[in-house]
Backbone as CSV, one residue per row, in Angstrom:
resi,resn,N_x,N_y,N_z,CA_x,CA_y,CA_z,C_x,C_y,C_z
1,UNK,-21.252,17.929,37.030,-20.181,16.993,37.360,-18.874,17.471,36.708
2,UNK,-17.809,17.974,37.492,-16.367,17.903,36.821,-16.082,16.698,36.113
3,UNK,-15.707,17.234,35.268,-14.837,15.765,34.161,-13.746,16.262,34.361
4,UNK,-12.308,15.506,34.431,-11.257,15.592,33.899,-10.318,15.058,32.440
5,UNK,-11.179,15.937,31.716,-10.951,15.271,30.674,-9.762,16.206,29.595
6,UNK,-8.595,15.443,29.233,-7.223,16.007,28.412,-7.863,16.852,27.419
7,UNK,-7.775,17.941,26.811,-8.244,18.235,25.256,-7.042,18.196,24.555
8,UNK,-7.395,18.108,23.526,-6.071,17.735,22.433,-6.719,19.023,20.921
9,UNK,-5.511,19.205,20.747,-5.405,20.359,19.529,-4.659,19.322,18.525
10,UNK,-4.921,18.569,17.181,-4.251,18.475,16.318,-3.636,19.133,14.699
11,UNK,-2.262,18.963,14.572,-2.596,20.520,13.085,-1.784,18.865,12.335
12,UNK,-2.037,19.399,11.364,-1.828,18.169,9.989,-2.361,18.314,9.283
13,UNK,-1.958,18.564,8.479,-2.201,18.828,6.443,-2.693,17.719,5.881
14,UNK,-2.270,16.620,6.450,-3.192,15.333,5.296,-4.261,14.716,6.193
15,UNK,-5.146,14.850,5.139,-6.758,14.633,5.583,-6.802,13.189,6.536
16,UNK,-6.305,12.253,5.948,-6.466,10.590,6.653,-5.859,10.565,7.405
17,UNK,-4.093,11.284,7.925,-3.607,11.169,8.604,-4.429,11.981,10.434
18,UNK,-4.993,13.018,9.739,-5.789,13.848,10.532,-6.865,13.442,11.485
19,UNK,-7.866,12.628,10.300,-9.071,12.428,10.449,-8.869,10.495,11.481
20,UNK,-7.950,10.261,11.177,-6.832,8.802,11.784,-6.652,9.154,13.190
21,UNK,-6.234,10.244,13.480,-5.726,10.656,14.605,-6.902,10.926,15.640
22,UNK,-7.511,11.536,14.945,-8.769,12.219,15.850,-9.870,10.641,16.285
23,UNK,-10.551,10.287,15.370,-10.419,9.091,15.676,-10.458,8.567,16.663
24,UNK,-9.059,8.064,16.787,-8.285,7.356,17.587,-8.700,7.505,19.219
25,UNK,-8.275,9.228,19.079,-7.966,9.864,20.757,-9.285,9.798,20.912
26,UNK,-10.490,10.308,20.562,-11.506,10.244,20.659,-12.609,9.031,21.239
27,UNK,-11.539,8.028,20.919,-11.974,6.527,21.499,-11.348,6.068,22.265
28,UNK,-10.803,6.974,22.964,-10.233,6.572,24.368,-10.861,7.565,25.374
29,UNK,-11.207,7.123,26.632,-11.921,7.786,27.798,-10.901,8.683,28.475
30,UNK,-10.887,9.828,28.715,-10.698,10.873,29.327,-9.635,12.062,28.152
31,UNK,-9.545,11.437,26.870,-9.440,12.464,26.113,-10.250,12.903,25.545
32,UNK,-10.199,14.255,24.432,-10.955,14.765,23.258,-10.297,15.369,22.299
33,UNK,-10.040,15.345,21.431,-9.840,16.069,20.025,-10.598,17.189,20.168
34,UNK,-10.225,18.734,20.566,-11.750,20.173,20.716,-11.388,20.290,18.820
35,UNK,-10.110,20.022,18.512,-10.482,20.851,16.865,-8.591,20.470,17.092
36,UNK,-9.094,19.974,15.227,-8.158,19.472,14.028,-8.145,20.477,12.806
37,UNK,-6.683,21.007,12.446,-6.301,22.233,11.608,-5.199,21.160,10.753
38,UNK,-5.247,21.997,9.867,-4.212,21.660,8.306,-3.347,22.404,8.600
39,UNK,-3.298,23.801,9.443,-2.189,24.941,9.654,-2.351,25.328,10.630
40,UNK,-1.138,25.867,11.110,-0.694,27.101,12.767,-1.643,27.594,12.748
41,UNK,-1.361,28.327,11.869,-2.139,29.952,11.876,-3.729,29.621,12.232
42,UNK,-4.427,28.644,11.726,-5.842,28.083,12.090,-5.786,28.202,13.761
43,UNK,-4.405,27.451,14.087,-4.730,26.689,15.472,-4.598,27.721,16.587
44,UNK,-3.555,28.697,15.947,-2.938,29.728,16.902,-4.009,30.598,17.093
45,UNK,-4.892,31.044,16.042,-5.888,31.848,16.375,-7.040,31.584,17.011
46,UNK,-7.165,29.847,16.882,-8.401,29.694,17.934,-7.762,28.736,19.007
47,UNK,-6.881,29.015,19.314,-6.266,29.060,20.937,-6.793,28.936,22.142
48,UNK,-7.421,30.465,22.254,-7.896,30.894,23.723,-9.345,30.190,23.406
49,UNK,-9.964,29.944,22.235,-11.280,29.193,22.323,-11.081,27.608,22.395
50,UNK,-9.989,27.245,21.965,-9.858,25.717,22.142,-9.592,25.217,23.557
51,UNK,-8.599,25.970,24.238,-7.726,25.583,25.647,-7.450,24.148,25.842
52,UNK,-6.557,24.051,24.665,-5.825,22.432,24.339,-5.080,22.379,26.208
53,UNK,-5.206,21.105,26.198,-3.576,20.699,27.362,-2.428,20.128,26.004
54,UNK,-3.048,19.360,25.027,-1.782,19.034,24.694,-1.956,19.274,23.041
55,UNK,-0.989,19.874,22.338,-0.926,20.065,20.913,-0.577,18.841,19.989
56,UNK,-0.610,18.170,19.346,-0.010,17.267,18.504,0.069,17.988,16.967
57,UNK,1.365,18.170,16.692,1.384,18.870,15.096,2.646,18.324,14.435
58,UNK,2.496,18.450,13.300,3.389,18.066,12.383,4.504,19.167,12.226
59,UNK,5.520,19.155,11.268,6.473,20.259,11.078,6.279,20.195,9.349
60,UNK,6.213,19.864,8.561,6.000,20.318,7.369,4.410,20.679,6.681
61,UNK,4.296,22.310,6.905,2.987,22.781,6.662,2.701,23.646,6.001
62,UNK,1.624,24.111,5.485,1.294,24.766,4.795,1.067,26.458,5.396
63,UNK,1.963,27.407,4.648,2.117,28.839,5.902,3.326,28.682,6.904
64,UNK,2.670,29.035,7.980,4.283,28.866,8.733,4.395,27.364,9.079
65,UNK,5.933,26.860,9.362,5.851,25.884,9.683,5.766,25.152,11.090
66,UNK,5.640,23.910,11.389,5.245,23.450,12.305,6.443,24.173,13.878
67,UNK,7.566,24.456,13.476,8.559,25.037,14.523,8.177,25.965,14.619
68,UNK,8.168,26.973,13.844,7.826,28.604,14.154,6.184,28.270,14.522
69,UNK,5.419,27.429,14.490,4.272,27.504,15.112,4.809,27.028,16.798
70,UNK,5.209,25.994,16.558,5.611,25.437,18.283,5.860,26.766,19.561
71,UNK,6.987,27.504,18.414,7.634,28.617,19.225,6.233,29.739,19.427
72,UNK,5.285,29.945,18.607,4.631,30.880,18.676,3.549,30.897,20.074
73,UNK,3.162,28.942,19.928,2.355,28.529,20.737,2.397,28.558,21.753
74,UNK,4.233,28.439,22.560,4.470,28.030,23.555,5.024,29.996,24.217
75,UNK,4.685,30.922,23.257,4.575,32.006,23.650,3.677,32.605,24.025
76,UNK,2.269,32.287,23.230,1.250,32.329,23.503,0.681,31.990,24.936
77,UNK,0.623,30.688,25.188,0.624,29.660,26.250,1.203,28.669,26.691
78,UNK,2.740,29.198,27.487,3.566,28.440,28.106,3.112,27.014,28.591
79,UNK,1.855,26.506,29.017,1.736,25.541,30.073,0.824,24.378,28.625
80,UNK,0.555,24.849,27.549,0.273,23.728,26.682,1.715,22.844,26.278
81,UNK,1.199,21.510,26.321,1.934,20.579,26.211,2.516,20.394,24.205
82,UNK,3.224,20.233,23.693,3.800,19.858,22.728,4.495,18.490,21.752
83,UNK,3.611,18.339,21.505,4.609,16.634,20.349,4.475,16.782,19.411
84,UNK,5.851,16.587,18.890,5.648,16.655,17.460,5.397,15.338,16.787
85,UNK,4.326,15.087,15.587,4.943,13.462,14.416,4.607,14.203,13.728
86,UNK,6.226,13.588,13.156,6.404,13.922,11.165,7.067,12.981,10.830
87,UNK,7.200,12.658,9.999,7.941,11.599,9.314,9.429,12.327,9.120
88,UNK,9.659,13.471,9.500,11.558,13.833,9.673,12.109,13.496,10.918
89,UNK,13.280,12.559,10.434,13.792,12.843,11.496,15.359,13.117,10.997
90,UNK,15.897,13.851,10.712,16.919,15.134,10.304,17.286,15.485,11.403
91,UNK,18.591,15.646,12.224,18.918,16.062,13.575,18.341,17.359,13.712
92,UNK,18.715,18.198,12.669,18.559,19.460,12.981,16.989,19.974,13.627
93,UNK,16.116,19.131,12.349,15.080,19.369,12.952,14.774,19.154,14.070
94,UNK,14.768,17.837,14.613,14.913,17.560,16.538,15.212,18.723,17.187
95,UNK,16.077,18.829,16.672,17.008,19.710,17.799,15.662,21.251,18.056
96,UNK,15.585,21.724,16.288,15.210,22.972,16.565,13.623,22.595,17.072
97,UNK,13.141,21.630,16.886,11.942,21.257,16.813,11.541,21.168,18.958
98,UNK,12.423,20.945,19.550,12.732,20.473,21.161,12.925,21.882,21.458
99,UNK,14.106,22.569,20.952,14.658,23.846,21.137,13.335,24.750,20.991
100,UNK,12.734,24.516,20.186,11.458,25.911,20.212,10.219,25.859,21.457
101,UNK,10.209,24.271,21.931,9.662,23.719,23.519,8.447,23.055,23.109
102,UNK,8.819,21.837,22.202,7.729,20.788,22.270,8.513,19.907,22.613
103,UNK,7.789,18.866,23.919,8.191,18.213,25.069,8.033,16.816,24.506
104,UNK,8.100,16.432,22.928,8.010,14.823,22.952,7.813,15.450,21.062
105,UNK,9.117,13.833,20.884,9.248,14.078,19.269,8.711,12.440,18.752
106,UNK,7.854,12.211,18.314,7.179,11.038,17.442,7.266,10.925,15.780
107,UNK,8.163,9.934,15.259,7.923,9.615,14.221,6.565,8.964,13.604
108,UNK,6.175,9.272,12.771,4.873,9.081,11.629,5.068,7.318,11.565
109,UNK,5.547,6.230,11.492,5.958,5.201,11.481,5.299,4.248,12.716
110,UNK,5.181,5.331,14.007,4.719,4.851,15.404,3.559,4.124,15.692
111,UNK,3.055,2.765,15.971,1.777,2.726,15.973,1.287,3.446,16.676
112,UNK,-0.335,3.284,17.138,-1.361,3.608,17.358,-1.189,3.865,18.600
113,UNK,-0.728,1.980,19.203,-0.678,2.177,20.625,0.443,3.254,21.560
114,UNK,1.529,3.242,20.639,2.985,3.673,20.845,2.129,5.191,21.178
115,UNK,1.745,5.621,19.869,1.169,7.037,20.028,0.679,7.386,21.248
116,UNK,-0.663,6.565,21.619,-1.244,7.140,23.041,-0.354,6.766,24.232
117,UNK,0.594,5.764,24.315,1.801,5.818,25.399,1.836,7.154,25.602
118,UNK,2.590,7.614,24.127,3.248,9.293,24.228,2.880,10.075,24.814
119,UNK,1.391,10.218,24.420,0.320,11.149,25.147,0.392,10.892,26.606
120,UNK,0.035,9.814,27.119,0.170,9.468,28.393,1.161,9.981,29.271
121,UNK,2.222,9.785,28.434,4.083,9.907,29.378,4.080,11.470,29.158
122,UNK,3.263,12.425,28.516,3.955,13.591,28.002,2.879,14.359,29.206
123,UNK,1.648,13.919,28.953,0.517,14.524,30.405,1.517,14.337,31.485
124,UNK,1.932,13.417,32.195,2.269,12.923,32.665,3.730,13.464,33.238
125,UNK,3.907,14.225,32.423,5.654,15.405,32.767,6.524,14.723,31.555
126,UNK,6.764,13.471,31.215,7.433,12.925,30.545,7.950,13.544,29.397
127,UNK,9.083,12.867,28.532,9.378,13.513,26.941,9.314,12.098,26.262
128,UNK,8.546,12.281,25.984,8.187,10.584,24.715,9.445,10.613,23.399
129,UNK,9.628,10.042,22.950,10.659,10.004,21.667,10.749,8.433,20.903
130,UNK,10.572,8.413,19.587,10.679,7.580,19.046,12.186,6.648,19.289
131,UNK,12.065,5.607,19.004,13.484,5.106,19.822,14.749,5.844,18.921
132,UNK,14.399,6.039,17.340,15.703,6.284,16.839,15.362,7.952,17.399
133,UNK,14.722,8.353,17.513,15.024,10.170,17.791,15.958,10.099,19.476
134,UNK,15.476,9.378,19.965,16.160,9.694,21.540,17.529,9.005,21.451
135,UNK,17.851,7.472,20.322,19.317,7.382,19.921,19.865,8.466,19.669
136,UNK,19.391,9.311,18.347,19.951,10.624,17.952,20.410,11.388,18.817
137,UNK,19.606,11.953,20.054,19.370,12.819,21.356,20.897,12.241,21.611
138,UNK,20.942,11.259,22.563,21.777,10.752,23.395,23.038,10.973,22.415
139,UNK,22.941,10.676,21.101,24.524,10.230,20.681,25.301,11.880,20.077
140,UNK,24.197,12.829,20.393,24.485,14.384,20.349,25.013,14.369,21.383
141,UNK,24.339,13.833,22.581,25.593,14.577,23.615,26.393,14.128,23.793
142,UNK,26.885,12.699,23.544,27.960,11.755,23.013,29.197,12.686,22.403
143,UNK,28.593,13.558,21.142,29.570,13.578,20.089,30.441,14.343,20.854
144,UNK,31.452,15.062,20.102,32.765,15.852,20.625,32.110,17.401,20.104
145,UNK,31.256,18.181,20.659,30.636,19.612,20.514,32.104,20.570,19.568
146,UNK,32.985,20.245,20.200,34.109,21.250,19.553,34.465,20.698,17.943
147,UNK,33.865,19.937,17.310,33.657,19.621,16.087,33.863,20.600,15.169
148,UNK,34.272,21.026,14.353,34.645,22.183,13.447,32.903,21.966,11.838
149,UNK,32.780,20.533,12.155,31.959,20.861,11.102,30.816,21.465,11.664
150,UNK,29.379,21.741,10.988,28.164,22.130,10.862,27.065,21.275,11.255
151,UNK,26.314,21.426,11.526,24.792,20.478,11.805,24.758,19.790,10.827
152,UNK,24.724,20.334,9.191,24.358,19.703,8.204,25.411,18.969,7.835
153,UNK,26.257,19.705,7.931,27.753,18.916,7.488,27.494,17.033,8.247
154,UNK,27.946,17.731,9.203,27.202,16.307,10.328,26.535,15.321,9.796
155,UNK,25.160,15.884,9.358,24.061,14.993,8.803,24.936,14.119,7.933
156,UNK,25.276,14.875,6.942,25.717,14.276,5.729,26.644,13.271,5.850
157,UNK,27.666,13.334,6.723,28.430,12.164,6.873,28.073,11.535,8.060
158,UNK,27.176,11.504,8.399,26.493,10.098,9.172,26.171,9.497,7.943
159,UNK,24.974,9.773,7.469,24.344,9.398,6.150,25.724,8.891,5.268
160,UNK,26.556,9.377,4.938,28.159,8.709,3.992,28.406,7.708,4.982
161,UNK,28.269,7.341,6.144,29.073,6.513,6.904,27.939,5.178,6.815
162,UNK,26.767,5.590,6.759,25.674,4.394,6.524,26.105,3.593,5.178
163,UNK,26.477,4.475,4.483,26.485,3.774,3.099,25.934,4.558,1.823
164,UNK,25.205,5.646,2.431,24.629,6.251,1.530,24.824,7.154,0.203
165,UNK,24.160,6.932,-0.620,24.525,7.482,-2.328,24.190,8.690,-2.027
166,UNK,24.842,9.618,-2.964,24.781,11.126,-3.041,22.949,11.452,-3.110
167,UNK,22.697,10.834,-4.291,21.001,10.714,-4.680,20.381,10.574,-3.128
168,UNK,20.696,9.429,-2.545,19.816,8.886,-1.088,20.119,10.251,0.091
169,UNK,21.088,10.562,0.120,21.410,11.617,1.070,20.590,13.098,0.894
170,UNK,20.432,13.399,-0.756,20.216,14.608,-0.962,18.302,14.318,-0.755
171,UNK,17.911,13.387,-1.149,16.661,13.207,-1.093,16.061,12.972,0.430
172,UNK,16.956,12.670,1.549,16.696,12.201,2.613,16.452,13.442,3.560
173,UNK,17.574,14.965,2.979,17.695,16.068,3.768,17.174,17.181,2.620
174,UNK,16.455,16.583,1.653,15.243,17.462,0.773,16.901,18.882,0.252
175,UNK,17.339,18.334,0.022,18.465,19.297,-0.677,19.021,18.652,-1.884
176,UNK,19.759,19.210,-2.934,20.056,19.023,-4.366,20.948,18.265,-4.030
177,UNK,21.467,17.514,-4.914,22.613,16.212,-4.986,23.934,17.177,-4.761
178,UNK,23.720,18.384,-5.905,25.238,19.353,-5.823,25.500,20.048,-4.653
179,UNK,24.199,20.267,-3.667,24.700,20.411,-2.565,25.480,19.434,-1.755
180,UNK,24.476,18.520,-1.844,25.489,17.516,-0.967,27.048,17.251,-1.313
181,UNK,27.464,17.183,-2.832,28.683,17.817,-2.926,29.364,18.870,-2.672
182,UNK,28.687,20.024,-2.619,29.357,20.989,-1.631,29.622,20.588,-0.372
183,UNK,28.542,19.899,0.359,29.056,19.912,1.864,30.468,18.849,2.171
184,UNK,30.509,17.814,1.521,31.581,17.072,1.163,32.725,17.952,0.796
185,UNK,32.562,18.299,0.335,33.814,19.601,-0.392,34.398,19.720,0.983
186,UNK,33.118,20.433,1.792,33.364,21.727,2.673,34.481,20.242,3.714
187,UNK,33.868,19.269,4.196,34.018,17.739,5.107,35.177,18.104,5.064
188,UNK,35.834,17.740,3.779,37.166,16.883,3.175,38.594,18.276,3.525
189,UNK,37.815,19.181,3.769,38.677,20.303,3.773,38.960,20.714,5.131
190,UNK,37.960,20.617,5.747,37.484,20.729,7.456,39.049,19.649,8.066
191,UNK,38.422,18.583,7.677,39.344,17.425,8.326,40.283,17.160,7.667
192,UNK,40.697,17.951,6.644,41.887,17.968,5.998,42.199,16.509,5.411
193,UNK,41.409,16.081,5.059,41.272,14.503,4.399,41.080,14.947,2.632
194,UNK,41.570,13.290,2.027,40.684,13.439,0.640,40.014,12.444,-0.006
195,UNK,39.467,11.839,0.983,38.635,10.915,0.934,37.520,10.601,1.654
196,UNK,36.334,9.329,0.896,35.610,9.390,2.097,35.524,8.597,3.196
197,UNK,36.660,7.559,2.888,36.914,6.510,4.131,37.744,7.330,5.526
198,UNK,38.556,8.217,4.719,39.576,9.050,5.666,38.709,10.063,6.580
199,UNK,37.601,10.297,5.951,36.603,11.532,6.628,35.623,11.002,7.458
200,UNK,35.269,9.645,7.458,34.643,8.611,8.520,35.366,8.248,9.157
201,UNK,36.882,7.631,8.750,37.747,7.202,10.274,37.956,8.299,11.098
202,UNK,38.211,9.856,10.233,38.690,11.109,11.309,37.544,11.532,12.111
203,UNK,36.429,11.564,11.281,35.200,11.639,12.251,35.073,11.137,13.620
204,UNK,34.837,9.101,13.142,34.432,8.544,14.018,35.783,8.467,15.351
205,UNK,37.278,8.626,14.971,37.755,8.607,15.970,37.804,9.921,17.149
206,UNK,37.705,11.091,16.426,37.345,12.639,17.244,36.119,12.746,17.681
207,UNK,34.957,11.649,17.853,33.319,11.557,17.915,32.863,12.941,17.316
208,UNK,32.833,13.215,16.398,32.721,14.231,15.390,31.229,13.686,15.074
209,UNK,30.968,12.349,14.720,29.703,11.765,14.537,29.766,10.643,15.846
């Protein structure tokens, strides 16, 4: 008897989050979990023995990371499907995380049910996205591209425009506090401002953010 049944490849480093996942898909009819990895390199090499339709992996991993795996995978075998959940959501990462060709970005936060939607809409041709990642999406192509600042630069004064403390910002984009004063440096000089109310009004009126 043909089955049509999805296989699913998951990579994730933490055991409960892993063993949660598999689980899950596993108790729903017409998927399977063939095999759950902590790393790429596990998943990439048993590939042609798994023959996932759809990958689910994280981006912070152990070895290479979850992007340079995406990109490797989708070199490997163009027609496997891609989602990422991690608990980042950092523009940049999106961006490079979409850019390397995984077709649906999920925050770690998502329930259960939300999750297998994803799966569903992503079989399905779809690009699933957590609601704040596809805000993000949309308000990128929003912004004004001819922007003089940086990706990160960027980050950082969204994050200043929320409200956020040097401490909250640097911990949020896993970089040192004195960086984040550098990039401010770099802001205030960009937009020829010297402040940080002046560097949110020049922003927000040039859609810079």
């Amino acid at each position: 008897m043909i089955t049509n049944t999805t296989k699913i490849v998951i990579i994730e480093d933490n055991e409960v989050v892993k063993d949660g996942f598999t689980l899950l898909i596993n108790n729903i009819q017409g998927y399977e979990v063939v095999n759950a990895y902590i790393c790429c390199e596990d998943a990439i090499k048993n590939l042609g023995k798994d023959q996932p339709d759809i990958v689910l992996t994280d981006l912070e991993l152990p070895g290479i990371n979850g992007i340079q795996g995406i990109q490797k995978i989708k070199q490997l075998n163009p027609d496997i499907t891609i989602v990422v959940i991690t608990v980042h959501e950092q523009s940049e990462m999106v961006f490079d995380a979409l850019c390397a060709g995984a077709s649906g970005y999920i925050t770690k936060d998502t329930g259960y049910a939300e999750l297998l939607e994803a799966i569903e809409e992503v079989k399905r041709g779809g690009a699933p996205m957590s609601r704040n990642i596809a805000r993000m999406v949309v308000s990128s192509f929003q912004r004004n591209h001819s922007s003089p600042l940086t990706s990160r630069e960027t980050e950082v004064l969204e994050l200043l425009a929320k409200g956020k403390s040097y401490t909250i910002i640097a911990s949020q984009l896993s970089i040192h506090k004195e960086t984040v004063k550098s990039h401010i440096k770099n802001i205030y000089f960009k937009l020829q401002v010297n402040s940080k109310a002046d560097a949110i009004e020049k922003a927000l009126k040039n859609k810079f953010i």
